[in-house]
C-alpha positions as CSV (number, residue, x, y, z in Angstrom):
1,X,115.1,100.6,128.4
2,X,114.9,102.6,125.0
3,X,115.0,100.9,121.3
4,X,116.6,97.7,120.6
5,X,115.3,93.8,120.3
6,X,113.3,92.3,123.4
7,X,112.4,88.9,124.0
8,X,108.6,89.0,123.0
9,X,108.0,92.6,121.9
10,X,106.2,93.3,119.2
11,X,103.2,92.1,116.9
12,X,102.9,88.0,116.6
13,X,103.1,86.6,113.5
14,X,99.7,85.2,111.9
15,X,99.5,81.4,110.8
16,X,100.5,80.5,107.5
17,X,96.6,80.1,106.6
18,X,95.8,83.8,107.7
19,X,98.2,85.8,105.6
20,X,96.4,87.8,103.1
21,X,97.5,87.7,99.8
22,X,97.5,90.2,96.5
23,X,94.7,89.3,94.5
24,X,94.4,91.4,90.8
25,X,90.5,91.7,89.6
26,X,88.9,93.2,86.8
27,X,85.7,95.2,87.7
28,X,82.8,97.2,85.8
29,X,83.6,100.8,86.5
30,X,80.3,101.5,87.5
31,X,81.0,98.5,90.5
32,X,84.7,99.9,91.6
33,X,82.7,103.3,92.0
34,X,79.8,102.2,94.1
35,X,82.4,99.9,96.3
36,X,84.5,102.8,97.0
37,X,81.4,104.9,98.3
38,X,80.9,102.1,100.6
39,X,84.8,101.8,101.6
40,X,87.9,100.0,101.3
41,X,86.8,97.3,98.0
42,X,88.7,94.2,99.8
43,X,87.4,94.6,103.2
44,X,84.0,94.8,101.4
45,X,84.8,91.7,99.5
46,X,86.2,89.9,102.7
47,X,83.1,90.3,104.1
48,X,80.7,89.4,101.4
49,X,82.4,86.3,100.8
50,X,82.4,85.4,104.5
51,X,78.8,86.5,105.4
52,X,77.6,84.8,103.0
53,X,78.0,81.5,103.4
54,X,80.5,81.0,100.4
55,X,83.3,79.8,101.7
56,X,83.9,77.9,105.1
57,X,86.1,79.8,107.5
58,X,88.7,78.5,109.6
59,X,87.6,78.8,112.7
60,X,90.4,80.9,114.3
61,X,89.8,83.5,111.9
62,X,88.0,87.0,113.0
63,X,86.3,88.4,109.9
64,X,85.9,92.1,111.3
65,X,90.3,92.3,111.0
């Protein structure tokens, strides 16, 4: 079978509470350079926030996606 819709092919949605979001932020240049050294600035941010014990995390949620 080539192309077209199948019943239960592709990538599942993610809940509601798991959909990232566009967030603008104003940074010190000197900060936006040194985070992009280190790699992409959200998934650095992500896991800042969630390593640190800042915010509580659902518990279905994998903080290394």
């Amino acid at each position: 079978m080539r192309g077209g819709k199948r019943t239960g092919a592709g990538r599942k949605k993610r809940p509601a509470h798991l959909k990232r979001e566009l967030l603008t932020v104003r940074l010190p240049a000197w900060m936006i350079s040194q985070l992009r050294k280190k790699g992409q600035i959200a998934y650095i941010i992500e896991g800042q926030l969630g390593q640190k014990d800042f915010l509580d995390i659902p518990a279905d949620y994998n903080i290394n996606n």
